[in-house]
Structure formats: structure tokens, C-alpha cells
C-alpha positions in Angstrom: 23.8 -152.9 40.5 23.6 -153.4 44.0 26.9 -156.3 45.2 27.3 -158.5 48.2 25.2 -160.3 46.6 24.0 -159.4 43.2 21.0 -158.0 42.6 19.3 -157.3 46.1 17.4 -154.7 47.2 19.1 -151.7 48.6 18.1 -150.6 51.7 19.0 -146.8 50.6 16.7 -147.6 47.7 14.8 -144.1 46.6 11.6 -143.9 44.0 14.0 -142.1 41.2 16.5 -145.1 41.2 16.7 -146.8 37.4 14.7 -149.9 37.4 14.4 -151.3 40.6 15.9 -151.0 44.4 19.2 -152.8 42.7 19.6 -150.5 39.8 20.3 -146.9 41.4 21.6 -145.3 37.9 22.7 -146.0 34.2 25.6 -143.9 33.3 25.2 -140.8 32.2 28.0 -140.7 28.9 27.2 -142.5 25.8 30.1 -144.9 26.0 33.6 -144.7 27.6 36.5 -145.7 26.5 38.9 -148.2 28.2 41.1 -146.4 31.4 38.3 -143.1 31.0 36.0 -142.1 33.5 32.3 -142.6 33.7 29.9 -141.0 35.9 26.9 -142.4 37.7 24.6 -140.5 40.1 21.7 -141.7 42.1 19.7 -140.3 45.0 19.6 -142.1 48.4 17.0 -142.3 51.0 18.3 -142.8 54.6 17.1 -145.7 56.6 14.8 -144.9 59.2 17.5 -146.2 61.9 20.5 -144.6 62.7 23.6 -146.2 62.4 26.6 -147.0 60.1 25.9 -149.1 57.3 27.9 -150.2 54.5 26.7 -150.6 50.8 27.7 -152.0 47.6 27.5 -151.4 44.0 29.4 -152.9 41.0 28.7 -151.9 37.0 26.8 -154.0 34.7 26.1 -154.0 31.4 22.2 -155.2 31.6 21.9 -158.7 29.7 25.4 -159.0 28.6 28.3 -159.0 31.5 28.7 -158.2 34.8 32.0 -157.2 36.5 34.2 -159.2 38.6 34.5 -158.4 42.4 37.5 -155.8 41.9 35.0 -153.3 40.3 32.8 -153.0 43.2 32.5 -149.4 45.2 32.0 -149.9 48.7 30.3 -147.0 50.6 30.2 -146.4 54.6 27.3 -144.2 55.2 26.3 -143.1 58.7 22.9 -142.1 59.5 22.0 -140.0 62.8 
């Protein structure tokens, strides 16, 4: 889910994402077990404006927990 804050709509939001502009991807293993690896891939679509932006993402399980602030990936994407 999109971070910084929760749950808002991400401005490198594409039509293929999960559910909605905050939910870019479920993750694609079946479970994984505690210090494994899981995978999550998403499309993005570039802003119209070019810059260097900076985006947020953090797992969730939907409708049971969300993870504190030490899970969050933090991307700096630069658009030309």
C-alpha cells in the first residue's frame, strides 16, 4: 500500500495496479515464511512532469494488519 500517509493515491498509479491507485500489487508466493523473501511487482506510469519524486510503499495484509514504519520501501524515481 502506498505510505506517507496510508492509503493515498499514487501519483505513478497505472490501470494494471491491484485494487486501486494505493494498492500497486499482492504478492506473488502463497505465503512466506518469517526472515524469507517475498516478491511484489507492479507497473508504473511516469508523471507527465519531469522531476525527482520520491514514493512510498509498506505491506499490508488487507483487513487484518498493517506494518509499522520500518517496513516501508522508499523509492527516488526521476522523470525526464
Amino acid at each position: 500500500a502506498t505510505y506517507g500517509p496510508w492509503g493515498r493515491q499514487s501519483q505513478f498509479c497505472n490501470n494494471n495496479w491491484l485494487i486501486n491507485c494505493s494498492r500497486p500489487a499482492d504478492l506473488k508466493e502463497a505465503s512466506v515464511a518469517p526472515g524469507q523473501i517475498g516478491t511484489f511487482e507492479f507497473p508504473i506510469k511516469a508523471p507527465a512532469a519531469p522531476g525527482v519524486y520520491n514514493e512510498n510503499f509498506s505491506p499490508v495484509v488487507d483487513g487484518r494488519s498493517v506494518f509499522d514504519a520500518s517496513s516501508a520501501m522508499n523509492f527516488n524515481i526521476t522523470v525526464r
